[in-house]
C-alpha positions in Angstrom: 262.3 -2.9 242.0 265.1 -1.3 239.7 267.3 -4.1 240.0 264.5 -6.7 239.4 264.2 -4.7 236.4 267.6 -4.2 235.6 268.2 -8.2 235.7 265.1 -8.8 233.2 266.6 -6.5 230.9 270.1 -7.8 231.1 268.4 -11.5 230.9 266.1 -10.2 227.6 269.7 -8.4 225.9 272.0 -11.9 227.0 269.1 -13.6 225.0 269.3 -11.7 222.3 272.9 -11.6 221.8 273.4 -15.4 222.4 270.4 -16.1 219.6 271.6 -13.2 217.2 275.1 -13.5 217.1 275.8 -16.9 215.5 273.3 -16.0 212.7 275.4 -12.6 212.0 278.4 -15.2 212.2 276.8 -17.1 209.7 275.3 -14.7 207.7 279.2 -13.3 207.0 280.7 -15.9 205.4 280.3 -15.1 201.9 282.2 -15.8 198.6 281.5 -14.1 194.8 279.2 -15.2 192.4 280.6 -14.8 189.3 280.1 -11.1 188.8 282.7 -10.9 191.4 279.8 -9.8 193.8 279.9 -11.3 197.4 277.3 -13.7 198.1 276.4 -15.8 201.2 274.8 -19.2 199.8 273.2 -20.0 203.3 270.3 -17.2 203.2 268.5 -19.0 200.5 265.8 -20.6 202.8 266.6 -24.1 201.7 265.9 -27.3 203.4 269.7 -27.9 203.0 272.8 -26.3 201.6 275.4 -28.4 199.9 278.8 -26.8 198.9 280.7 -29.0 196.4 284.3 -27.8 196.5 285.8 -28.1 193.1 289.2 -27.3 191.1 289.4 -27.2 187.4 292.7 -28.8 186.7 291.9 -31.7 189.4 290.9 -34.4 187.4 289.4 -36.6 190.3 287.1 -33.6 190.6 286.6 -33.5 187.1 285.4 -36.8 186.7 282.6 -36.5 189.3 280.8 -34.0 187.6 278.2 -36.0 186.2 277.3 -37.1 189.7 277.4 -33.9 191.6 274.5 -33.0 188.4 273.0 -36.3 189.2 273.0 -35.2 192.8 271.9 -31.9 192.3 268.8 -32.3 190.1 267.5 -35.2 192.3 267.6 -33.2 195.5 266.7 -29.6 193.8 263.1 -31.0 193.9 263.2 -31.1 197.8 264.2 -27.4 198.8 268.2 -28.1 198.7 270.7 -25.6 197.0 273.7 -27.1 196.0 276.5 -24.4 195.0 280.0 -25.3 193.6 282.5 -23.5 194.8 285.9 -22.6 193.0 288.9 -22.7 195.5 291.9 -21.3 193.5 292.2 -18.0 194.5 293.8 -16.9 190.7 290.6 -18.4 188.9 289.3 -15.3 187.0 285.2 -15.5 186.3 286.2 -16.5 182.2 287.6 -19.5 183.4 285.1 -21.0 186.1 282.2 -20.4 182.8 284.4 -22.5 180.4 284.9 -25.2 183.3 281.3 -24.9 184.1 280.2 -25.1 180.4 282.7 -28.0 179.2 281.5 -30.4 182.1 278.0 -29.7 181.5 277.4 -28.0 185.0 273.7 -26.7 186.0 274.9 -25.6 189.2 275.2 -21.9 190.7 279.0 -21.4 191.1 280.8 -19.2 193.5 284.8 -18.0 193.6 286.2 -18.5 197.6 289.2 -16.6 196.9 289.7 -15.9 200.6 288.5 -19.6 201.8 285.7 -18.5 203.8 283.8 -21.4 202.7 286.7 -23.7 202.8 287.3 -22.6 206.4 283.5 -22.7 207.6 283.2 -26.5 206.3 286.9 -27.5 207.0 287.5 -28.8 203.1 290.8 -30.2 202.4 291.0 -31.0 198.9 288.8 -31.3 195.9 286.5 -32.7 195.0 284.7 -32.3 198.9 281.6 -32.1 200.2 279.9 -29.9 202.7 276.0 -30.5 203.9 274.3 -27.9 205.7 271.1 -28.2 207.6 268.5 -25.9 207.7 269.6 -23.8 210.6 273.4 -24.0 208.8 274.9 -26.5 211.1 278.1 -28.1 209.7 276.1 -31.6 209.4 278.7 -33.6 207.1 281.6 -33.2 205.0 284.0 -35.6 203.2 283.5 -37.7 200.3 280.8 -37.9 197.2 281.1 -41.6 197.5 283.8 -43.8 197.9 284.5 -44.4 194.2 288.3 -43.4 194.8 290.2 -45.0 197.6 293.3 -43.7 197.4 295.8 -41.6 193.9 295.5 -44.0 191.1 293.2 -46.1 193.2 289.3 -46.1 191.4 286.7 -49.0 191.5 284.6 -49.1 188.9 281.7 -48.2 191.3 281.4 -46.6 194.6 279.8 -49.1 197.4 279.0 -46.3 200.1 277.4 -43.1 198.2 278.2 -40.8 201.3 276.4 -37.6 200.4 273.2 -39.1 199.0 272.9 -41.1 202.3 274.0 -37.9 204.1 271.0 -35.7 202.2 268.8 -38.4 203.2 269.2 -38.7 206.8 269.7 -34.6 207.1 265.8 -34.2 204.7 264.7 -36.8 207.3 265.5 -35.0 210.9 268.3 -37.4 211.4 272.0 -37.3 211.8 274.1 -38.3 209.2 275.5 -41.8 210.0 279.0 -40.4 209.2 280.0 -36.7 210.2 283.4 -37.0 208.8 284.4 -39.1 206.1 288.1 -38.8 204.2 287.8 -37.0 200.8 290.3 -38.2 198.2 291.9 -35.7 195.3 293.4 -32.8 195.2 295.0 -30.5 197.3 293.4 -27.0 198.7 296.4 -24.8 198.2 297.4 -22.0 200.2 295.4 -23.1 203.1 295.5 -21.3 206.6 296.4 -23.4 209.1 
């Protein structure tokens, strides 16, 4: 009878541990808000979480702020939290509010310093972007849209607008029809490989 007893309990604490520890996990990545206090950007209860990694001297990223607002303001209305998030890990808080402020940005902003974000969605350069789901699977991460095909290389419009499609199909129960797509601009310095 102890040992029958015994196993439910190791059964109930194995249960526990394998359900509890990937939310700690989750819950630890964190960055700073601009008050240089940490904060995780995937315990807001959203239907979705999109991190928009961003540089202020990369002009590629520069240029798609109008439709990472676009973006932002269309899907704000169904439950997802966009954040932007500042890779340089010498940005000082002064200098992500001028950036923010001079392209027009309505969008919380966080400092990775450490690349804890960059890590957990695998960014390589910027502009990138990361969609969570509502449990904070990794669902997709690449490209806005496919505006840019390679340096130097722009059409004039995108034909594939990869995160809309992505924030539809996640909003939707589905899979995004791409996991992966190639992000083109500039380099994540300093990465851990």
């Amino acid at each position: 009878m102890k040992i029958r007893f015994l196993s439910i309990g190791l059964a109930i604490v194995g249960a526990i541990i394998w359900f509890i520890v990937p939310q700690i996990m989750s819950a630890a990545v964190s960055a700073f808000d601009l008050d240089g206090h940490p904060t995780n950007p995937f315990t807001a209860g959203a239907t979705a979480t999109v991190l928009i990694f961003v540089g202020t001297d990369c002009p590629i990223s520069n240029r798609y702020a109008p439709e990472i607002q676009r973006l932002a303001t269309r899907y704000s209305a169904e439950g997802v939290r966009f954040w932007l998030v500042y890779v340089d890990p010498e940005l000082a808080a002064d200098e992500i509010r001028r950036h923010l402020s001079d392209f027009n940005h309505a969008i919380p902003a966080l400092h990775d310093p450490e690349h804890a974000l960059v890590e957990k969605a695998n960014a390589k350069v910027t502009p990138e972007a990361s969609v969570f789901d509502v449990d904070g699977q990794l669902v997709y991460s690449g490209r806005i849209d496919d505006r840019y095909i390679d340096f130097g290389k722009a059409r004039p419009t995108p034909r594939n607008r990869d995160l809309d499609e992505a924030l539809q199909a996640t909003l939707a129960g589905r899979a995004p029809a791409h996991e992966r797509t190639r992000a083109v601009g500039c380099y994540i310095a300093d990465l851990k490989e």
